[in-house]
N, C-alpha and C positions, 0 to 999 in steps of 0.2 A: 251372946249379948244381943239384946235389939236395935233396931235400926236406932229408935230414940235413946236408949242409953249411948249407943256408940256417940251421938251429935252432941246430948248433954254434957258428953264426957270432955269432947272436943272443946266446945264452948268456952266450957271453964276454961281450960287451957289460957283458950283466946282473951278473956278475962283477967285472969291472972297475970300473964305477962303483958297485958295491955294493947294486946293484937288489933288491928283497923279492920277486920274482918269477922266474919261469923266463926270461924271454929280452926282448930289445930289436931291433923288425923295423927297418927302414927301410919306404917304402911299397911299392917295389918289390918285397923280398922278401915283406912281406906276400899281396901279390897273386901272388906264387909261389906262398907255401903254398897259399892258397886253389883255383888251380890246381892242386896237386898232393897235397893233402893232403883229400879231398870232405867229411870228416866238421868240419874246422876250420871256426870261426864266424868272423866279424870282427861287433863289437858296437861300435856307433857311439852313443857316451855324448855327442855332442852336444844342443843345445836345440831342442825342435820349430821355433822359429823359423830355427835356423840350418838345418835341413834343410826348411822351404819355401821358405827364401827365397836360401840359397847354393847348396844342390844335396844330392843323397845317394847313396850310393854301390850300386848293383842289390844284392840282396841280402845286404843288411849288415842285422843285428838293430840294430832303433833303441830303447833306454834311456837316456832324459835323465837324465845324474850330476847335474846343476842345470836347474830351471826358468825359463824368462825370460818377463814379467821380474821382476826382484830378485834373480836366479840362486842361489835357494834350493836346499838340498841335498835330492834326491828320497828321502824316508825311504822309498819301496819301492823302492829301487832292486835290492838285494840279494834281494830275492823276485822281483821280474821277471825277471832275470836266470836264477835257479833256473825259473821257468816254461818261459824260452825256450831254454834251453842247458843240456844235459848237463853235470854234473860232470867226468864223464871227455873230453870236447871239450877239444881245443886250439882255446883260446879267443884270439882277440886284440881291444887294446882300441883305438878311434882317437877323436880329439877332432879340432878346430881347429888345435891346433898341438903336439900331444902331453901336455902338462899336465895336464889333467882324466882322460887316458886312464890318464896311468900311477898316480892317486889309483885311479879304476877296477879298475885288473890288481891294487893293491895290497890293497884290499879283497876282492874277490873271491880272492885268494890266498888270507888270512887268513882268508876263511869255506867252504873245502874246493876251490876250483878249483884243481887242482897244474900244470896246463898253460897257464900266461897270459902271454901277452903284451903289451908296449906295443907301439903302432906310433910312433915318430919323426917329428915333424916333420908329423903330424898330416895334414890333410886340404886346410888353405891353406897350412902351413906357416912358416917364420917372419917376422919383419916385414923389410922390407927397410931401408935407410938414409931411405925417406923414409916409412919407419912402413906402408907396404902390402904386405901378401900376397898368394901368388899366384904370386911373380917369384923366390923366391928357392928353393924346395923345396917339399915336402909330397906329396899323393896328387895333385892336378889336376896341378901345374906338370910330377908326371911321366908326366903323360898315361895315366895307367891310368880305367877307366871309372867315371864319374858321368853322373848323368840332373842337368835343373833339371826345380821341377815349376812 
């Protein structure tokens, strides 16, 4: 699929469910743009913990939306962001399981990023019937690359 079908595809999405952002990846396509598109970021708004201790994705911008623990909201988040990513970057956001990321894409929309993304389904993706991730979706289950450290 092409870079433009993958965003069109997204788009709709964002459309459809009525998104305050430009587009909705799955993680696959995600990891398409990032392969096709060199100047696209993926910005991983998970908590330092969750990225020593679950995994992190090679070169993803790492911005905690919440610190753990007490999962307080990072009031620098929106200047970090600006430090590490271009305004005009097509930006995407991933969390754990989507949630945090598209608070993420939504904020940083509304403070000049007009290229954002959520990714879906996030990074373990969602809980299965007996409440574990991992097994059901997300960026691992579809086997695109993650380091543990």
């Amino acid at each position: 699929m092409t870079l433009s079908e993958i965003l069109a595809r997204a788009q709709e999405r964002a459309r459809a469910a009525h998104l305050p952002y430009e587009g909705a990846l799955t993680p696959v396509e995600a990891w398409q743009v990032l392969r096709q598109a060199p100047r696209a970021r993926l910005v991983d708004v998970r908590s330092r913990a969750e990225w020593d201790l679950v995994g992190t994705i090679p070169g993803a911008v790492q911005i905690e939306w919440q610190t753990y623990p007490g999962w307080h909201a990072n009031p620098y988040f929106l200047q970090q962001l600006k430090q590490a990513v271009d305004q005009e970057s097509l930006v995407m956001f991933i969390c754990r399981s989507g949630s945090r990321s598209h608070k993420a894409a939504e904020a940083a929309t509304r403070h000049g990023w007009l290229d954002c993304y959520n990714v879906l389904e996030g990074f373990e993706g969602d809980r299965d019937r007996l409440t574990q991730q991992r097994t059901v979706n997300g960026w691992k289950k579809a086997g695109l690359p993650w380091v543990q450290s």
